[in-house]
KEKE-3310 file (N, C-alpha, C; in steps of 0.2 Angstrom, whole numbers, plus 5000, padded with zeros to 4 digits):
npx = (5097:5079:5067:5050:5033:5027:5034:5043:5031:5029:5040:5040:5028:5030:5042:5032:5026:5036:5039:5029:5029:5039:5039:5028:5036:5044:5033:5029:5039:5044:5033:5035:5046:5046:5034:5018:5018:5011:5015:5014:5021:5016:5003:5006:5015:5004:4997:5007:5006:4993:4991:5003:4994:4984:4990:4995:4984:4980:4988:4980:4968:4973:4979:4967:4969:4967:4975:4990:4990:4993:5005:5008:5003:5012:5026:5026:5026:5040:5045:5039:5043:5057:5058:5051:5059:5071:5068:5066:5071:5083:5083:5076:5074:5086:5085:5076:5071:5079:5073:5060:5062:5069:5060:5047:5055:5059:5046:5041:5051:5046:5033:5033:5041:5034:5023:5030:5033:5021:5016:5010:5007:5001:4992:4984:4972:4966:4955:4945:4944:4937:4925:4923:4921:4910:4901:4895:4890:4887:4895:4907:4920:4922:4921:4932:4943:4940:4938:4946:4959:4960:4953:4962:4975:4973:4969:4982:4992:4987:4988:5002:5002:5007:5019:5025:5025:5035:5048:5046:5045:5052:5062:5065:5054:5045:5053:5056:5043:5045:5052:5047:5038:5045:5051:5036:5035:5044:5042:5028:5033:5040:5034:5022:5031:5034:5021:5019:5027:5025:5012:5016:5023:5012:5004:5009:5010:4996:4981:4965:4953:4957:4959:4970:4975:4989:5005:5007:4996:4986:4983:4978:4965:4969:4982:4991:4985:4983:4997:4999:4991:4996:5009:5003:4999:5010:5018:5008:5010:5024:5021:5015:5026:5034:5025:5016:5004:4996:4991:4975:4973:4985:4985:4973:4974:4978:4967:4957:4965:4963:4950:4947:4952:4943:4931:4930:4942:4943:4929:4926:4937:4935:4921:4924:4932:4925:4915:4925:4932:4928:4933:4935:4927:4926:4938:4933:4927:4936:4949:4956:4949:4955:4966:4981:4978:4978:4973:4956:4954:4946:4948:4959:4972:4989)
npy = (4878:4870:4872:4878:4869:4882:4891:4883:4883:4897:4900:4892:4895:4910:4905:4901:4912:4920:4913:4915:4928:4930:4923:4931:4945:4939:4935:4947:4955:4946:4951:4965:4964:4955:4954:4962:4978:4995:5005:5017:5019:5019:5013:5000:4994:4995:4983:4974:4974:4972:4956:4950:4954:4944:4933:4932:4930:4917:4912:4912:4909:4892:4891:4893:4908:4921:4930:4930:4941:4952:4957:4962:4977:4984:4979:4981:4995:5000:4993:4995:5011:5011:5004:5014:5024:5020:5019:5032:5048:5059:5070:5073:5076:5072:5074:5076:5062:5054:5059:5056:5039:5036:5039:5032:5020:5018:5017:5004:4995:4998:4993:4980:4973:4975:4968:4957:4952:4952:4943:4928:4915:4903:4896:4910:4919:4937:4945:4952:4946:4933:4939:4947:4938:4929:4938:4939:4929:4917:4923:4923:4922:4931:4941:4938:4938:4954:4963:4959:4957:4964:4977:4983:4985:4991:5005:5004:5009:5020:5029:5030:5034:5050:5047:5041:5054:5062:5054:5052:5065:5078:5092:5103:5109:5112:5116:5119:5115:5101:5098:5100:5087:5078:5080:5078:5065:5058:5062:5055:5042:5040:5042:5030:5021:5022:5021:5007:4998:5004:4998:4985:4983:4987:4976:4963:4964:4967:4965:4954:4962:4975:4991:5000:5014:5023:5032:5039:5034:5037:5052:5051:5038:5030:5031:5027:5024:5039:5041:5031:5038:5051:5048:5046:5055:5061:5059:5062:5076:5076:5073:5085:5095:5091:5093:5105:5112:5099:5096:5096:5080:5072:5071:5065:5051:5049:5059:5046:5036:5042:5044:5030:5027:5034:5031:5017:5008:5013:5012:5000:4994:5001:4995:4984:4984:4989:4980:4971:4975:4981:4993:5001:5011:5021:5023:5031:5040:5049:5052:5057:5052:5050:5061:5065:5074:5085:5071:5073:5078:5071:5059:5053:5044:5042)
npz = (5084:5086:5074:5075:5072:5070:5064:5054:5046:5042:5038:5025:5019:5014:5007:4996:4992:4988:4978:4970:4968:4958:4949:4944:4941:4929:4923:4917:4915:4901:4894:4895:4887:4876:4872:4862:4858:4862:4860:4870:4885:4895:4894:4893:4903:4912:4906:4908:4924:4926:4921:4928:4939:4938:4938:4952:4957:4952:4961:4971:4973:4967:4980:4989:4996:4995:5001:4995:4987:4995:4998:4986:4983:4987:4983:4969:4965:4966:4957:4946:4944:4942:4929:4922:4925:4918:4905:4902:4894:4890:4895:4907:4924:4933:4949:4951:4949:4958:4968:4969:4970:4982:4991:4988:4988:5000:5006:5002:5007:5021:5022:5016:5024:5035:5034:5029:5043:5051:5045:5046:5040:5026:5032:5037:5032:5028:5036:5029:5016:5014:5019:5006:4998:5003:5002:4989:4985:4973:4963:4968:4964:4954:4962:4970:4958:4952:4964:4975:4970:4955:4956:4965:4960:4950:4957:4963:4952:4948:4958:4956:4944:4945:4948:4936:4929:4936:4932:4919:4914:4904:4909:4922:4930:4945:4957:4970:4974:4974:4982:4994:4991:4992:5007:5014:5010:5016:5028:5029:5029:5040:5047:5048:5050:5065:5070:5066:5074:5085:5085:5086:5098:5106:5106:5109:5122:5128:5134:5132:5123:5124:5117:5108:5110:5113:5112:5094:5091:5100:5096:5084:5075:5066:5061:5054:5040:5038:5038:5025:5015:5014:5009:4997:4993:4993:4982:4972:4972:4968:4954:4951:4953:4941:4930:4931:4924:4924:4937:4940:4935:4941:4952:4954:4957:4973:4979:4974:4983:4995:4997:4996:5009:5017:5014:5013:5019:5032:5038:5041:5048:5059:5061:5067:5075:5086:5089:5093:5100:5118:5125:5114:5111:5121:5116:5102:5107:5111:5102:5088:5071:5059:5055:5064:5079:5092:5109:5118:5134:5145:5154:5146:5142:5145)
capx = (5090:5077:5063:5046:5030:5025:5041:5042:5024:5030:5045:5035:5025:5034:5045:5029:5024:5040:5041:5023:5029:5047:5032:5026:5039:5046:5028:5027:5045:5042:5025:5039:5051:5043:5024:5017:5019:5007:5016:5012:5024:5011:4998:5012:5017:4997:4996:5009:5003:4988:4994:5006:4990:4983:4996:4995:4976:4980:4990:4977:4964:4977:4982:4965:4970:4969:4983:4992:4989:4994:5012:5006:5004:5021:5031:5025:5028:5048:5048:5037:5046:5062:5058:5051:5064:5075:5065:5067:5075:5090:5081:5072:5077:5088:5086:5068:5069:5083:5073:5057:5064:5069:5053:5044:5060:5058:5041:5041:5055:5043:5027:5033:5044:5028:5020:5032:5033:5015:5012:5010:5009:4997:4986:4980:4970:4965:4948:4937:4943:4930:4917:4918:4917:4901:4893:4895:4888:4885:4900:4913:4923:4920:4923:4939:4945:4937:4937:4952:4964:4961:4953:4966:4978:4972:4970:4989:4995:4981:4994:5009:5004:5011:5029:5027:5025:5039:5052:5048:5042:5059:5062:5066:5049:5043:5060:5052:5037:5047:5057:5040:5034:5051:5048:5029:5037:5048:5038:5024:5035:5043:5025:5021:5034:5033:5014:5018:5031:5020:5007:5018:5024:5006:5000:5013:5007:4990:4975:4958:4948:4960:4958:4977:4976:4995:5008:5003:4989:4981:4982:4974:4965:4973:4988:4995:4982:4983:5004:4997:4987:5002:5012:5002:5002:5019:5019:5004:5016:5031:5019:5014:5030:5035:5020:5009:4998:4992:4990:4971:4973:4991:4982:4969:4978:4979:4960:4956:4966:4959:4941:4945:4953:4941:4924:4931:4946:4944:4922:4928:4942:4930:4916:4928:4937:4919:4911:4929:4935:4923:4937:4937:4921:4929:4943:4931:4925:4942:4954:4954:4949:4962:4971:4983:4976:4979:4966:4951:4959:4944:4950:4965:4980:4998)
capy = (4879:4868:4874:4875:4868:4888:4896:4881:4887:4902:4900:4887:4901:4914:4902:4899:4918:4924:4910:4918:4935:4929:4922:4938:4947:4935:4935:4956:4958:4946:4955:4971:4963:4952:4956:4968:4986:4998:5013:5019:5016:5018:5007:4993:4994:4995:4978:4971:4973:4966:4951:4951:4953:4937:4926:4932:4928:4910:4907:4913:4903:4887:4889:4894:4909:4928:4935:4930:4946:4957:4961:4965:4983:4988:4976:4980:5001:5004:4991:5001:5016:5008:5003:5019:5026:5015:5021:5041:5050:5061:5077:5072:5081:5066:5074:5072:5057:5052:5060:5051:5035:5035:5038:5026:5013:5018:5016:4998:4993:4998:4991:4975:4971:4973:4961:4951:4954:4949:4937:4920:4909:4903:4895:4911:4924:4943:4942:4954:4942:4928:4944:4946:4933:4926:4942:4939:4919:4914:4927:4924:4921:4937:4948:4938:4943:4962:4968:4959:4958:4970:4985:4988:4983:4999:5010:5007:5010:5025:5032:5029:5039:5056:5044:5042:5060:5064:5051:5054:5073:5083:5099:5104:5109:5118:5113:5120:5109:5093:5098:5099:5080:5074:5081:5074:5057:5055:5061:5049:5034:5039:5042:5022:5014:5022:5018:5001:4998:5006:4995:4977:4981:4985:4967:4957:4964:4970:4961:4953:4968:4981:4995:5003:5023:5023:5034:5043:5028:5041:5057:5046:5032:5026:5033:5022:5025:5044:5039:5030:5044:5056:5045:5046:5063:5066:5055:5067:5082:5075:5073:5091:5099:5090:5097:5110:5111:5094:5096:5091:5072:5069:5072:5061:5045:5053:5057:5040:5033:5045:5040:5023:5027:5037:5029:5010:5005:5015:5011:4991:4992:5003:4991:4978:4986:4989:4974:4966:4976:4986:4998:5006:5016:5025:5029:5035:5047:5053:5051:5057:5046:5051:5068:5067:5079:5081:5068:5076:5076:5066:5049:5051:5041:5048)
capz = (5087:5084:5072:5080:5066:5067:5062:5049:5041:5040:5031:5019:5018:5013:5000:4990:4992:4984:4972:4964:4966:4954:4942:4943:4938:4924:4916:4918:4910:4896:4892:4894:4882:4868:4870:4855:4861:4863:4859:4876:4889:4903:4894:4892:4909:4916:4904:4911:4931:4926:4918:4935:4943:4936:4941:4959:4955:4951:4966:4977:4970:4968:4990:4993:5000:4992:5006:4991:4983:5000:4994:4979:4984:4991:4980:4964:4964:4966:4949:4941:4945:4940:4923:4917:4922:4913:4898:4901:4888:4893:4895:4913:4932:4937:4957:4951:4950:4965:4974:4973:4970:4988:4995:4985:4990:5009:5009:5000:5010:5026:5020:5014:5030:5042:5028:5033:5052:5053:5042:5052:5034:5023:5036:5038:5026:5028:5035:5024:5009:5015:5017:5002:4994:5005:5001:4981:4983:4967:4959:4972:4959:4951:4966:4970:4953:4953:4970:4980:4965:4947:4956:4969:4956:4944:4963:4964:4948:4947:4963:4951:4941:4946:4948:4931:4924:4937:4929:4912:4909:4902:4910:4928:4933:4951:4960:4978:4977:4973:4988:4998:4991:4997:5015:5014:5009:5021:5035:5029:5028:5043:5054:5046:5053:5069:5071:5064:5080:5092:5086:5088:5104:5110:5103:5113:5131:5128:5137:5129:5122:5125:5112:5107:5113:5115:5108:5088:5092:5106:5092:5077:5078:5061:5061:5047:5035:5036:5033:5019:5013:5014:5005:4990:4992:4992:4975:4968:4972:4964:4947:4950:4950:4935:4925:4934:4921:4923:4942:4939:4933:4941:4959:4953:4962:4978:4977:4975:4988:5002:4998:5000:5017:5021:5012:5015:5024:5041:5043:5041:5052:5066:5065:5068:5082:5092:5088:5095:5109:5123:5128:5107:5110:5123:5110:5098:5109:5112:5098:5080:5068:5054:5055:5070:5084:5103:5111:5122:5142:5147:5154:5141:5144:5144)
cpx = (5085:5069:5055:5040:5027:5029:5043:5036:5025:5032:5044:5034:5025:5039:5040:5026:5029:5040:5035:5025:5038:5041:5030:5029:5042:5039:5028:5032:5044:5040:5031:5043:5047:5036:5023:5015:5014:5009:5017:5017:5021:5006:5002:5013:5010:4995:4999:5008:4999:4991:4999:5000:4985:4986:4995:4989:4976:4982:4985:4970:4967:4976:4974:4964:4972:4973:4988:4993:4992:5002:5012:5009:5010:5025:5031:5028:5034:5048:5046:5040:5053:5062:5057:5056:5071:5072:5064:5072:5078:5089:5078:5078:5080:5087:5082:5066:5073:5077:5065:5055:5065:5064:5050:5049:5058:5052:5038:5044:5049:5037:5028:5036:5039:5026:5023:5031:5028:5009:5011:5010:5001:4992:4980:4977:4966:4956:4944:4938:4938:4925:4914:4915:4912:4897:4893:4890:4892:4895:4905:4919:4926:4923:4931:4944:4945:4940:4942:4957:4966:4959:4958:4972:4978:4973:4978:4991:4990:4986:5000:5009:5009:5021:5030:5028:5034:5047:5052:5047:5048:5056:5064:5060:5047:5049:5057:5047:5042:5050:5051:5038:5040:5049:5041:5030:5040:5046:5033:5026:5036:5038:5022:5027:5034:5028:5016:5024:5027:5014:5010:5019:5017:5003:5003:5010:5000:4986:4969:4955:4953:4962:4966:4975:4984:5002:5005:4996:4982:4981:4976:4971:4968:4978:4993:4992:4983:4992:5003:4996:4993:5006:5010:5002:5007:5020:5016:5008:5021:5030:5019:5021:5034:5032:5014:5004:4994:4992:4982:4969:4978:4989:4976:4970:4978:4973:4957:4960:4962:4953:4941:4948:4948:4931:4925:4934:4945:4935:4924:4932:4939:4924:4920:4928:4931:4918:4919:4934:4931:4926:4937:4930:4922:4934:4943:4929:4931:4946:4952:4954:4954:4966:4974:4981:4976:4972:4963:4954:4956:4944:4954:4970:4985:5002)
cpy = (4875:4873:4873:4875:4875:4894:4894:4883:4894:4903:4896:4891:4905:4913:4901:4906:4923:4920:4911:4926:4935:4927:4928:4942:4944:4936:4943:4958:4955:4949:4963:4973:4960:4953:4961:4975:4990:5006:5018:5016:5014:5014:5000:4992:4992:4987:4975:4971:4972:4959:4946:4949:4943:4933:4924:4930:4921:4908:4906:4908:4896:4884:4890:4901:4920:4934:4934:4937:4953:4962:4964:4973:4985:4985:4979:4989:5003:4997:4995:5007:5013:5005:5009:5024:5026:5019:5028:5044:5055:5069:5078:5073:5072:5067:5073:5066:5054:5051:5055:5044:5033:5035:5032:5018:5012:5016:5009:4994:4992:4993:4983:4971:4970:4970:4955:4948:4951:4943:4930:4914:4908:4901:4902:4916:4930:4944:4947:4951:4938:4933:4944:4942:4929:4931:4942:4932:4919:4917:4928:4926:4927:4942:4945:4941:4951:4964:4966:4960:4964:4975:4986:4987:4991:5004:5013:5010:5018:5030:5033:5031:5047:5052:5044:5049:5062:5061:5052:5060:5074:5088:5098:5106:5113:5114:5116:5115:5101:5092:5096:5090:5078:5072:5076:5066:5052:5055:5057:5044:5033:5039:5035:5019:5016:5019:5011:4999:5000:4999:4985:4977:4983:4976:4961:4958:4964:4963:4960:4958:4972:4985:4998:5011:5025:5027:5038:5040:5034:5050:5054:5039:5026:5030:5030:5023:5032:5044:5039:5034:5050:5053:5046:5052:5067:5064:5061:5073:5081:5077:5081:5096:5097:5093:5099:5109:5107:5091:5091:5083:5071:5068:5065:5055:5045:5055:5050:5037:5038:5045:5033:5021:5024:5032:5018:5006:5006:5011:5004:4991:4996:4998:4984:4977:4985:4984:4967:4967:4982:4992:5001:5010:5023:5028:5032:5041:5054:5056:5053:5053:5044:5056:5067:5075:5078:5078:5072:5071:5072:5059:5048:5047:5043:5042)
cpz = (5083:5082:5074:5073:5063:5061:5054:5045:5040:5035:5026:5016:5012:5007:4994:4989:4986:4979:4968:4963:4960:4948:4939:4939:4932:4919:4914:4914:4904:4894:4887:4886:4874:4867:4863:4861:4857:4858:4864:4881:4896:4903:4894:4898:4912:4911:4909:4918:4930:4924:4925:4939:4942:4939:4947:4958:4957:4957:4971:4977:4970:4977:4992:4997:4997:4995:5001:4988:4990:5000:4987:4978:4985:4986:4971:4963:4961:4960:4943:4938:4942:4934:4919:4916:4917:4904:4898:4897:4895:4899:4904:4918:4935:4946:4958:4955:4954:4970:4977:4973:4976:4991:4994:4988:4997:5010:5007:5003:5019:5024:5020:5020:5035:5036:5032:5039:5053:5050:5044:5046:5030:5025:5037:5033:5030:5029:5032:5016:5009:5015:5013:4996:4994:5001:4992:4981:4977:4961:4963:4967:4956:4954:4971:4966:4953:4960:4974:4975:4960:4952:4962:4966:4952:4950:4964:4958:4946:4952:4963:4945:4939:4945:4938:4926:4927:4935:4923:4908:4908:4907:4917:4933:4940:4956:4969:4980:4975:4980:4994:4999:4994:5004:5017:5015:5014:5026:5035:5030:5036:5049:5053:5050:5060:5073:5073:5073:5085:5093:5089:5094:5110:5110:5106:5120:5131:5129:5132:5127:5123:5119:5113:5107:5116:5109:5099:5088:5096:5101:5086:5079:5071:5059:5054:5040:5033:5034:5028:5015:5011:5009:4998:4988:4989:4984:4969:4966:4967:4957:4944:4949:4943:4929:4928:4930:4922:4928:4943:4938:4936:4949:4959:4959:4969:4982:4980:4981:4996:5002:5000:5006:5021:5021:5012:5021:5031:5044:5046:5046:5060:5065:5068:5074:5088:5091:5093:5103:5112:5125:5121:5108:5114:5120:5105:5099:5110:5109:5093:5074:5063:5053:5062:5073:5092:5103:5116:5129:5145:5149:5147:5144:5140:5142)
residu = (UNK:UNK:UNK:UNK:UNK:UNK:UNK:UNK:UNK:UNK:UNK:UNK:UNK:UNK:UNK:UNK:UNK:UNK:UNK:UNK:UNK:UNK:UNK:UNK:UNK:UNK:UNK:UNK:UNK:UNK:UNK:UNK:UNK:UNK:UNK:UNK:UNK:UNK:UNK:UNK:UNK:UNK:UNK:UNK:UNK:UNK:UNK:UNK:UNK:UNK:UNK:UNK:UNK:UNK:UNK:UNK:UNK:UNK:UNK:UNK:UNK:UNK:UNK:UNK:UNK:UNK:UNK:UNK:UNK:UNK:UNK:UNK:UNK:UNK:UNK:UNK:UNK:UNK:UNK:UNK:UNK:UNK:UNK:UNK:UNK:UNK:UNK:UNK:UNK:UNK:UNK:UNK:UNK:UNK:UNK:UNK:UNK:UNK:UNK:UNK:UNK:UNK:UNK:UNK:UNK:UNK:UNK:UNK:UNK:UNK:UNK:UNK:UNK:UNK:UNK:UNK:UNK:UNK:UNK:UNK:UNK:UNK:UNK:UNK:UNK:UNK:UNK:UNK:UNK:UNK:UNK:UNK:UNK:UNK:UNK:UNK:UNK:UNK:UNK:UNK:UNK:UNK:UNK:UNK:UNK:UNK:UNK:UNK:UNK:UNK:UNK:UNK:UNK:UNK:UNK:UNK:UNK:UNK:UNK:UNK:UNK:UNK:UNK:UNK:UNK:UNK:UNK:UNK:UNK:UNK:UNK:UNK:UNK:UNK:UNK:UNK:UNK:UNK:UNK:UNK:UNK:UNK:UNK:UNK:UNK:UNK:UNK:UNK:UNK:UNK:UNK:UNK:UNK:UNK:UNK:UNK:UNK:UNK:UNK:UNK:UNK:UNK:UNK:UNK:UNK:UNK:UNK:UNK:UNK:UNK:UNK:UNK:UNK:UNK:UNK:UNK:UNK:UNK:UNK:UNK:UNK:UNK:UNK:UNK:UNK:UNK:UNK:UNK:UNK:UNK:UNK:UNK:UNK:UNK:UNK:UNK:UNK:UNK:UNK:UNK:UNK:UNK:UNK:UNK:UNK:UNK:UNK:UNK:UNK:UNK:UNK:UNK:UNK:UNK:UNK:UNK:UNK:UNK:UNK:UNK:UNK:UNK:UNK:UNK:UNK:UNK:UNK:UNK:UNK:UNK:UNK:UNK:UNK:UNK:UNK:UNK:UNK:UNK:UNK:UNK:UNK:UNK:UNK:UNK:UNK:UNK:UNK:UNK:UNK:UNK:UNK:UNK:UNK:UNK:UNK:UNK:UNK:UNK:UNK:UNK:UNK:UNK)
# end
């Protein structure tokens, strides 16, 4: 079958995308391996993901194009998690850590495959990168570094916290609630890829302007994001039953990402939607914005 010039952009694409995230890791394990050590396995690890982040930095900067950094999120976690464990003394809940090895895997497996799925290649870039780097002028630069790369960089690993208490605290811990974060985990991953499906096979038929009220879509009107939200949840949880006492900071992570849902990603992604399709004003009035809830019968669609 012959290859069409888009399919080839793609898979270009995609070759020079993985061959910055193989840098990435090479430089991140070095660092692991022969850098000077902290003493801290969790500031050593938070070095190395910066450092990692850099790199992805440089390519994005190099290609022009800070979509570079967009697998960052999903790819980087189940390493993380895979080394500390690697580095956990004898004494830690191995079911602990099975168990949420597997969410994290599932939910990196999801994320990073619709990455794939709708990535179209380097031509194209994420459009609130250009935002914000017009809205910096002078300090583009600055808030390409800072604000698309290092602070969503610290947000994840800020989210990987709890993983990490629950791979290397000793002890057995609240064995009900870890059963719980499980459940959480997998229900989030498994409400994310549904949505995510919902939403491609909407995007193949759907007409000019046509708002998506279809399916979890007509419950939520970000149904992926409130997954998302879940997901770190279920992480938060895992740390807590690890070490109840230190429920306050291990939730932390968890916190944070639901502000930046709720105080970022959702307004930018509703001013978008209105300013881009006539029919989403009607689905605001209908639908819930983040917690799935039956829609109002009003002119709902079934």
């Amino acid at each position: 079958m012959t290859e069409t010039p888009v399919t080839r952009s793609k898979a270009a694409s995609l070759a020079i995308v993985t061959l910055a995230y193989v840098i990435v890791v090479a430089v991140a394990g070095a660092w692991l391996l022969w850098g000077p050590t902290t003493g801290r396995l969790w500031l050593d690890t938070l070095i190395a993901d910066v450092l990692g982040t850099v790199v992805v930095f440089a390519f994005s900067r190099a290609y022009r194009n800070s979509s570079f950094y967009d697998a960052y999120w999903s790819v980087i976690p189940p390493l993380l998690l895979l080394y500390w464990w690697s580095q956990a003394g004898p004494d830690v809940d191995r079911l602990r850590c099975w168990l949420v090895a597997i969410v994290v895997v599932l939910w990196a497996i999801r994320l990073t495959g619709n990455w794939v799925y709708t990535f179209p290649g380097l031509h194209h870039e994420d459009w609130r990168y250009p935002m914000f780097r017009d809205r910096a002028g002078r300090l583009e630069f600055v808030a390409d570094l800072v604000a698309i790369h290092l602070i969503p960089t610290l947000q994840v690993f800020g989210g990987m916290v709890p993983v990490y208490v629950a791979v290397t605290r000793p002890g057995d811990g609240i064995a009900w609630l870890m059963i719980v974060a499980f459940v959480i985990g997998i229900a989030a991953v498994t409400l994310e890829f549904v949505a995510d499906g919902q939403m491609h096979r909407f995007a193949r038929v759907r007409q000019p302007g046509e708002a998506m009220d279809r399916g979890l879509w007509s419950w939520s009107r970000h149904p992926n994001y409130f997954g998302e939200f879940a997901f770190w949840l279920s992480l938060g949880l895992f740390g807590v039953a690890a070490a109840p006492a230190d429920w306050w900071w291990v939730m932390a992570g968890a916190v944070v990402m639901l502000a930046l849902f709720l105080g970022a990603s959702i307004p930018m992604m509703e001013e978008r939607s209105l300013a881009r399709r006539p029919e989403y004003s009607d689905v605001v009035d209908r639908v819930s914005k983040f917690v799935p809830w039956p829609p109002k019968r009003s002119g709902a669609r079934r």
